[in-house]
DOKEMI-399957 format. One record per residue (C-alpha): residue in three letters; residue number from 1; z negated, y, x negated. Coordinates in steps of 0.05 Angstrom, whole numbers, plus 5000, padded with zeros to 4 digits. Each point is the difference from the previous one (the first is absolute). Last residue first. Layout:
N
(pt "ALA", NUM, (Z, Y, X)),
...
REM end
This chain:
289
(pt "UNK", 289, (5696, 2264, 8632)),
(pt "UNK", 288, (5008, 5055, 5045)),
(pt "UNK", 287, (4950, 4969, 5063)),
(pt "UNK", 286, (4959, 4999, 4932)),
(pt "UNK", 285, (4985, 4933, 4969)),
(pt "UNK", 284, (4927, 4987, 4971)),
(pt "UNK", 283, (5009, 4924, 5000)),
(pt "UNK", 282, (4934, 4985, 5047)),
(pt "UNK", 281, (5014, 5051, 5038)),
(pt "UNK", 280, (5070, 4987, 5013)),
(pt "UNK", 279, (4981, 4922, 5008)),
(pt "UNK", 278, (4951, 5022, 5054)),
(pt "UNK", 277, (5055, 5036, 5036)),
(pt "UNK", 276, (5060, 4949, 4998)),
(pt "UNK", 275, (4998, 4925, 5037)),
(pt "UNK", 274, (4924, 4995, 5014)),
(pt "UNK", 273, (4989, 5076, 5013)),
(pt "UNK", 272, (5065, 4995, 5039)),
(pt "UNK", 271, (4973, 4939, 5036)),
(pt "UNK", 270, (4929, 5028, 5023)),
(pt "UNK", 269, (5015, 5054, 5054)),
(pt "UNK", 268, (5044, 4935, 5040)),
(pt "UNK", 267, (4946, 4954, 4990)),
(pt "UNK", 266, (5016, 4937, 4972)),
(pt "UNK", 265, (4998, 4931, 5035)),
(pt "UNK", 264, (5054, 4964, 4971)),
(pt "UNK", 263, (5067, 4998, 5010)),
(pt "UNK", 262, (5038, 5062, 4959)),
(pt "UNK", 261, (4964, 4968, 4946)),
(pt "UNK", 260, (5039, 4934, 5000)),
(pt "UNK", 259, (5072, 5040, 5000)),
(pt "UNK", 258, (4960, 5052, 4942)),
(pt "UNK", 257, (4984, 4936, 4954)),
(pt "UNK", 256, (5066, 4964, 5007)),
(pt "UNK", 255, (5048, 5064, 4995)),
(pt "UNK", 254, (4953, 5020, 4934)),
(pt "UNK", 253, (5010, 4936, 4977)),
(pt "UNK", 252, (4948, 4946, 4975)),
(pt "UNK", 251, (5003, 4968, 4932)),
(pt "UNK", 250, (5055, 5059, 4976)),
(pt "UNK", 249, (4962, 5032, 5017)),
(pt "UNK", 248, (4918, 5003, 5007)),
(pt "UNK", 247, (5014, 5030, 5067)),
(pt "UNK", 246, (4948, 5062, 4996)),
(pt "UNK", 245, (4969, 5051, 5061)),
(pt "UNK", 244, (4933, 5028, 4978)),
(pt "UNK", 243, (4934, 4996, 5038)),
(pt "UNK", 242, (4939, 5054, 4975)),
(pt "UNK", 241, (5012, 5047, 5055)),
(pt "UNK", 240, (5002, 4954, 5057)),
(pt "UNK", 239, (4930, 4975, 4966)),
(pt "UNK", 238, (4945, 5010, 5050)),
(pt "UNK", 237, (5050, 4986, 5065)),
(pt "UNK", 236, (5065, 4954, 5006)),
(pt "UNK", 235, (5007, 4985, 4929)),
(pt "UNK", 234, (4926, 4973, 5010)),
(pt "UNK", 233, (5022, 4961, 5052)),
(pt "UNK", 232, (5063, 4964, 4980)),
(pt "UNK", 231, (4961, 4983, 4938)),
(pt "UNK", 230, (4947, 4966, 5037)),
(pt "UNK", 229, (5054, 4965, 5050)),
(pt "UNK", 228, (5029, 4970, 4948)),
(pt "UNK", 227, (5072, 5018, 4968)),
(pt "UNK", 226, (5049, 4951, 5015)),
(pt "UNK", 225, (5055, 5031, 5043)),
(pt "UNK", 224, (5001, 5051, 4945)),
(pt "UNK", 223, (5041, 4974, 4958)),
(pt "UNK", 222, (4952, 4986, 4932)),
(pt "UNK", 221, (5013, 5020, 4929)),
(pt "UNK", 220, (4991, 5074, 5013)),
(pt "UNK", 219, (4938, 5034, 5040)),
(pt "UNK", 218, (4978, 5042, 4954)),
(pt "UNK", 217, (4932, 5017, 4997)),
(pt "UNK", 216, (4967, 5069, 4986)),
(pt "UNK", 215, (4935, 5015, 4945)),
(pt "UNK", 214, (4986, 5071, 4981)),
(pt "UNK", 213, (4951, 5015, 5058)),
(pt "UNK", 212, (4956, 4931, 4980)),
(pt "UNK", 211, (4956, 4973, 5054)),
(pt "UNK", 210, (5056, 4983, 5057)),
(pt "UNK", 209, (5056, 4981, 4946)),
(pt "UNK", 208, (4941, 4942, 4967)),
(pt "UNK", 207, (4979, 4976, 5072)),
(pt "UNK", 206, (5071, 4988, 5018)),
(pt "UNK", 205, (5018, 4964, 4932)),
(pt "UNK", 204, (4931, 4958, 5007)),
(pt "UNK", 203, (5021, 4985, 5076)),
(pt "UNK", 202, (5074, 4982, 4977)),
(pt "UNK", 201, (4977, 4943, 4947)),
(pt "UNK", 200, (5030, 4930, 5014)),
(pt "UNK", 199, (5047, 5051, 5009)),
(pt "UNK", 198, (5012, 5062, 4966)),
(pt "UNK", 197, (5056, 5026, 5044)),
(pt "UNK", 196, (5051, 5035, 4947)),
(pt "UNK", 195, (4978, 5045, 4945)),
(pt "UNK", 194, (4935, 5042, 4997)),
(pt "UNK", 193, (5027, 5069, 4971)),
(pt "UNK", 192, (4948, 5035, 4955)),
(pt "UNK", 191, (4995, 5074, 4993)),
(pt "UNK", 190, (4967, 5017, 4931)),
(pt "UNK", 189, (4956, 5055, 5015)),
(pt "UNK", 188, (4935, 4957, 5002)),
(pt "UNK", 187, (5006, 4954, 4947)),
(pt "UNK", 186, (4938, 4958, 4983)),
(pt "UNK", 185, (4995, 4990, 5068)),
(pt "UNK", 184, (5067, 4986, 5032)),
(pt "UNK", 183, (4999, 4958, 4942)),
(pt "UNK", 182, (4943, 4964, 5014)),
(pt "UNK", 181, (5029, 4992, 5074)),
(pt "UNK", 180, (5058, 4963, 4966)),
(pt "UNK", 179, (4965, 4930, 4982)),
(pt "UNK", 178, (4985, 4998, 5072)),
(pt "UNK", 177, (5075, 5008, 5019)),
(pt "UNK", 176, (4998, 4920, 4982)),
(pt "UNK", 175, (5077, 4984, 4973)),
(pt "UNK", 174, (4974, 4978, 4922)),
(pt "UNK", 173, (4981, 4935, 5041)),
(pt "UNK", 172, (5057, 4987, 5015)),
(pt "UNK", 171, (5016, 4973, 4941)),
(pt "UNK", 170, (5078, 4990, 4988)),
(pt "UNK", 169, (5018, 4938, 4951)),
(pt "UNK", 168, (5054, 4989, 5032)),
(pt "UNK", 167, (4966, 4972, 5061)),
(pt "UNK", 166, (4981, 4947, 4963)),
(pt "UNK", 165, (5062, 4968, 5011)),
(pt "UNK", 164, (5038, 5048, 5044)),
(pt "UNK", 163, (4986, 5010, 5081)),
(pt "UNK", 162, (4982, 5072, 4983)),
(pt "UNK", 161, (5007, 5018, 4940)),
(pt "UNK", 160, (5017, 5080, 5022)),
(pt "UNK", 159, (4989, 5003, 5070)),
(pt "UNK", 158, (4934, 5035, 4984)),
(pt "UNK", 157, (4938, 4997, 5035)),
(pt "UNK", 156, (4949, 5056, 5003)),
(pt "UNK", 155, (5013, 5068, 4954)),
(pt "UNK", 154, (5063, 5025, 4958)),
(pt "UNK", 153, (4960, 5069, 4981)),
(pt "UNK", 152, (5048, 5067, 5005)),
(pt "UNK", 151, (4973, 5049, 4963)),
(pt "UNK", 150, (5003, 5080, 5009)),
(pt "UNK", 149, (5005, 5058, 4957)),
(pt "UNK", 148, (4947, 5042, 4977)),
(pt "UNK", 147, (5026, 5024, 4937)),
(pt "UNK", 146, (4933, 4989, 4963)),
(pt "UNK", 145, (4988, 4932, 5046)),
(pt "UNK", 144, (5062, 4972, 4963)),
(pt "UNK", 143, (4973, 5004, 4943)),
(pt "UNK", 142, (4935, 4969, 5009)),
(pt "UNK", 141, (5025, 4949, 5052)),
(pt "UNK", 140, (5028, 4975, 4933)),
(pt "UNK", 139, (4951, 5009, 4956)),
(pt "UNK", 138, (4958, 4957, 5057)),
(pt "UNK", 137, (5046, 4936, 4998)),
(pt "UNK", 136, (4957, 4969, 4943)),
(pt "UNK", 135, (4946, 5016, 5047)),
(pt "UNK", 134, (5006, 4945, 5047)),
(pt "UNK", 133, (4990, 5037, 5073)),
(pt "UNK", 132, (5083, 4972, 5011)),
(pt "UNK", 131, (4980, 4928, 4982)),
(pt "UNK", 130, (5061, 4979, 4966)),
(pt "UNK", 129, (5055, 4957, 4993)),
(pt "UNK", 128, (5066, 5036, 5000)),
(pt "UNK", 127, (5024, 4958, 5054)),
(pt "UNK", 126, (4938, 5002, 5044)),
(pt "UNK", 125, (4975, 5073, 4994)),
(pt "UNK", 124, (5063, 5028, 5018)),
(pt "UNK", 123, (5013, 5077, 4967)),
(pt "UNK", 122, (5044, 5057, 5027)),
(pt "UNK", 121, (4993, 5078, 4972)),
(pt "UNK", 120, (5009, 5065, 5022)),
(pt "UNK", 119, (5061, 5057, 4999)),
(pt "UNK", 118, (5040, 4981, 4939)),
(pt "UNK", 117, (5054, 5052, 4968)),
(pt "UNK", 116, (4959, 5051, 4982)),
(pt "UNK", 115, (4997, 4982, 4913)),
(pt "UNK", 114, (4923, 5018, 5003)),
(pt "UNK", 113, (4987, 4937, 5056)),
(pt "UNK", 112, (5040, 4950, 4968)),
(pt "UNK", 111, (4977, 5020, 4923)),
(pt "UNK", 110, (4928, 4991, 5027)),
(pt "UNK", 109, (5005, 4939, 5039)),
(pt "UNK", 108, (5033, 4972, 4925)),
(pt "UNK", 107, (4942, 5016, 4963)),
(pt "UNK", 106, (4948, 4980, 5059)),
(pt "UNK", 105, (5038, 4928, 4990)),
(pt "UNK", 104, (4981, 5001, 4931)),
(pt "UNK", 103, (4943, 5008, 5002)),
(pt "UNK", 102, (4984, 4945, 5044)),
(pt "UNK", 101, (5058, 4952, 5000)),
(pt "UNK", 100, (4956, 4966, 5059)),
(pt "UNK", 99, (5032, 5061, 5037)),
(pt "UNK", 98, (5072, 4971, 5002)),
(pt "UNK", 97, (5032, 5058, 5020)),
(pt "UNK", 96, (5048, 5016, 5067)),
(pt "UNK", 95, (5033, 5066, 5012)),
(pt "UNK", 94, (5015, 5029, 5071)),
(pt "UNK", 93, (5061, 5055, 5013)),
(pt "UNK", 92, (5021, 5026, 5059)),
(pt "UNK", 91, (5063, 4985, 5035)),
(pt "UNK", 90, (5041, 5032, 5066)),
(pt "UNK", 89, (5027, 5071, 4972)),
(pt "UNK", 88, (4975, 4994, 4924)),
(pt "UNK", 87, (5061, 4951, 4987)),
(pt "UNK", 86, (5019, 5008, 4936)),
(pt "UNK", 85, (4924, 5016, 4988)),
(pt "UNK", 84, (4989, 4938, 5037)),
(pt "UNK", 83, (5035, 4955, 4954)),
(pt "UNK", 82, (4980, 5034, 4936)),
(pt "UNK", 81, (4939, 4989, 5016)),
(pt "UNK", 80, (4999, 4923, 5016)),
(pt "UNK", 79, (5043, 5003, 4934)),
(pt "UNK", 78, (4945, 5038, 4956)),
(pt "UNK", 77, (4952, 4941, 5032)),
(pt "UNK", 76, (5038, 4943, 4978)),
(pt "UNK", 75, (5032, 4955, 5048)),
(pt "UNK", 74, (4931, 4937, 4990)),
(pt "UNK", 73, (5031, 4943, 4982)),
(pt "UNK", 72, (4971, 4927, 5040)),
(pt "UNK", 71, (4967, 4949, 4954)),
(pt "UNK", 70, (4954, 4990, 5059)),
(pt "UNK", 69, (4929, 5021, 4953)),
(pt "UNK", 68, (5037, 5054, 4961)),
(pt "UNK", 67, (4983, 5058, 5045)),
(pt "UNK", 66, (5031, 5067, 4996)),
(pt "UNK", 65, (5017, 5015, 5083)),
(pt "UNK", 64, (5056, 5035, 5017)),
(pt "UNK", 63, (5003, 5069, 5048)),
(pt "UNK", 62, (5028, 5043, 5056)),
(pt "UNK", 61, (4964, 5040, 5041)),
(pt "UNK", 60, (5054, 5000, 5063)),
(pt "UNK", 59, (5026, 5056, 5042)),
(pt "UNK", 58, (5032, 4983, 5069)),
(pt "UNK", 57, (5057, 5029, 5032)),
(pt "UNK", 56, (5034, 4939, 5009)),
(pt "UNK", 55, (5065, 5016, 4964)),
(pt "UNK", 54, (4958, 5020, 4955)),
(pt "UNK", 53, (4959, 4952, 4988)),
(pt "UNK", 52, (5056, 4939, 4988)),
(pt "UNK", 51, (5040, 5056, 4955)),
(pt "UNK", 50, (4936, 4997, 4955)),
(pt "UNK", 49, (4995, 4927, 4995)),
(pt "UNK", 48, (5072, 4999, 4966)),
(pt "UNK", 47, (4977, 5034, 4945)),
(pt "UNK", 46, (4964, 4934, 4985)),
(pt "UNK", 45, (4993, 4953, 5047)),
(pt "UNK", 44, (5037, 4979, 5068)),
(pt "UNK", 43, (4979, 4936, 5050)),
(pt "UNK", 42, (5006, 4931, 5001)),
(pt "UNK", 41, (4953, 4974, 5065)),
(pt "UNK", 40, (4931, 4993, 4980)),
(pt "UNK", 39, (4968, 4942, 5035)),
(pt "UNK", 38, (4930, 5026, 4986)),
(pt "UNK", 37, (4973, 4935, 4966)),
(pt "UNK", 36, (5077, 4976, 4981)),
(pt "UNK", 35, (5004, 5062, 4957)),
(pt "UNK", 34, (4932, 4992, 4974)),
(pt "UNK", 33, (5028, 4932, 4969)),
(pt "UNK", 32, (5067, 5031, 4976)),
(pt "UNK", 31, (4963, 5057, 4969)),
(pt "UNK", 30, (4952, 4952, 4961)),
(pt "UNK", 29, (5055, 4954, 4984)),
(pt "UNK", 28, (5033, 5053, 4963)),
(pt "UNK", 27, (5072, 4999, 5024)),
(pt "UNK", 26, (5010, 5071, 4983)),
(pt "UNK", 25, (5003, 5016, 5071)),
(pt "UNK", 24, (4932, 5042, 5006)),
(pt "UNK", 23, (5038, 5067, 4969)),
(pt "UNK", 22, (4943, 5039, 4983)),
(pt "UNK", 21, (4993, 5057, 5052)),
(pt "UNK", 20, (4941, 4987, 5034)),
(pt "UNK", 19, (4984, 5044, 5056)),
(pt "UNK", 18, (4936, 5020, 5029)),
(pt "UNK", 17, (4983, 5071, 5027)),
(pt "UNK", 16, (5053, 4996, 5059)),
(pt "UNK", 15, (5005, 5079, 5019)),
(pt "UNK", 14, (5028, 4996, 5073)),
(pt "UNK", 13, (5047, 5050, 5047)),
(pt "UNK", 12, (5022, 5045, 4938)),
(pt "UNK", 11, (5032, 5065, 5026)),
(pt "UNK", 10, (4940, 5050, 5001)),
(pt "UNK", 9, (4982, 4958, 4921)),
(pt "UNK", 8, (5066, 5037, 4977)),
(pt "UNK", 7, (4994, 4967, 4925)),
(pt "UNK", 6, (5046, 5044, 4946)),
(pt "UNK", 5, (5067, 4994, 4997)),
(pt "UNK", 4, (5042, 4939, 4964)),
(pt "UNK", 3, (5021, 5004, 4932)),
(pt "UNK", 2, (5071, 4957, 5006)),
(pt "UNK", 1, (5010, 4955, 4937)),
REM end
């Protein structure tokens, strides 16, 4: 397989900071249900994912998610790295742990982390079932706090459930930012990514990236026709350096989410912070790399 240069971030025009790359057409009825909920049109996976973003000139943190509540396989985290270090030009590399596996869980962090390969970390709340301030998780945050790499937090609604029997089984109440602020707390270094819009609770998510310098918000999971007008103005002003540009793809497209940005009320000095510069920060990328 071709080893592809290293990142040119000068060239990139986006960084999208939230991309799932489990397949999603298994024919799990929890894919095919979210599926309808964002009306996903079929799109590529795998190694195949990589050629999409490139062609675009867009980089993508790429990631799976290890929960067992959907029934839904996690791609294991040695193959999400192995993926982008194939492809080290347009992906970088997320893990995802089950931190109610406690110890465990900070075991495996810590073999991601010292084997290089994984740049940060993705958890959500509502299908892996927990309170995110619940201290089983802390060994976790624990470990990954001593590299100081991000996480990305699944907060507010999810599509995933929704319009099922019970929703699924998803709780959304494990979505509530709230539960993250103690976090924020407890671990100061650790930069935390607030995913998606977090409604029914955007003004918590807003007030928590305002009052904590390590906390952002990405604004994945949504097209951006429908963000309110609270978000829209914070982006605008106090937090323009805190907002991060991410599709939730294969859900929502990067094509989708950038056509419905390019109409909303943005400032023109604010949309390449939104769409590249904070994420470079945030990531640690050199203009090199």
């Amino acid at each position: 397989m071709t080893q592809h240069a290293a990142m040119n971030v000068a060239q990139l025009v986006a960084i999208d900071t939230h991309v799932h790359i489990d397949s999603h057409t298994d024919g799990n009825d929890v894919n095919e249900a979210a599926r309808k909920y964002f009306g996903a049109i079929d799109v590529p996976s795998g190694g195949a994912i990589a050629e999409y973003y490139r062609a675009r000139k867009i980089a993508c943190v790429v990631f799976s998610v290890d929960e067992r509540l959907t029934g839904r396989k996690q791609l294991p985290n040695d193959e999400v790295a192995s993926l982008a270090a194939q492809n080290s030009d347009i992906m970088i590399a997320f893990g995802s742990v089950d931190p109610t596996r406690g110890r465990e869980a900070a075991r495996e962090a810590r073999r991601l982390i010292a084997a290089g390969g994984i740049r940060g970390f993705k958890l959500h709340p509502p299908v892996q079932q927990f309170h995110a301030n619940d201290k089983i998780a802390y060994p976790f945050y624990e470990a990954v706090a001593e590299a100081k790499l991000p996480v990305i937090f699944h907060t507010g609604h999810t599509g995933i459930g929704a319009g099922m029997r019970g929703g699924g089984g998803v709780r959304l109440k494990y979505g509530n930012p709230m539960d993250i602020d103690d976090v924020a707390v407890d671990f100061p270094d650790m930069p935390i990514v607030l995913a998606h819009p977090s409604f029914p609770w955007q003004d918590e998510a807003l007030s928590m990236c305002l009052h904590k310098p390590q906390v952002y918000i990405d604004l994945s999971g949504w097209s951006p026709k429908y963000f309110p007008p609270t978000l829209l103005q914070y982006a605008n002003t106090l937090l323009k350096h805190k907002m991060l540009f991410g599709s939730d793809y294969p859900l929502i497209t990067p094509d989708r989410w950038l056509a419905d940005f390019a109409k909303i009320e943005i400032r023109d000095e604010v949309r390449p912070l939104i769409l590249k510069q904070n994420a470079i920060r945030l990531l640690n990328l050199s203009p090199a790399a």
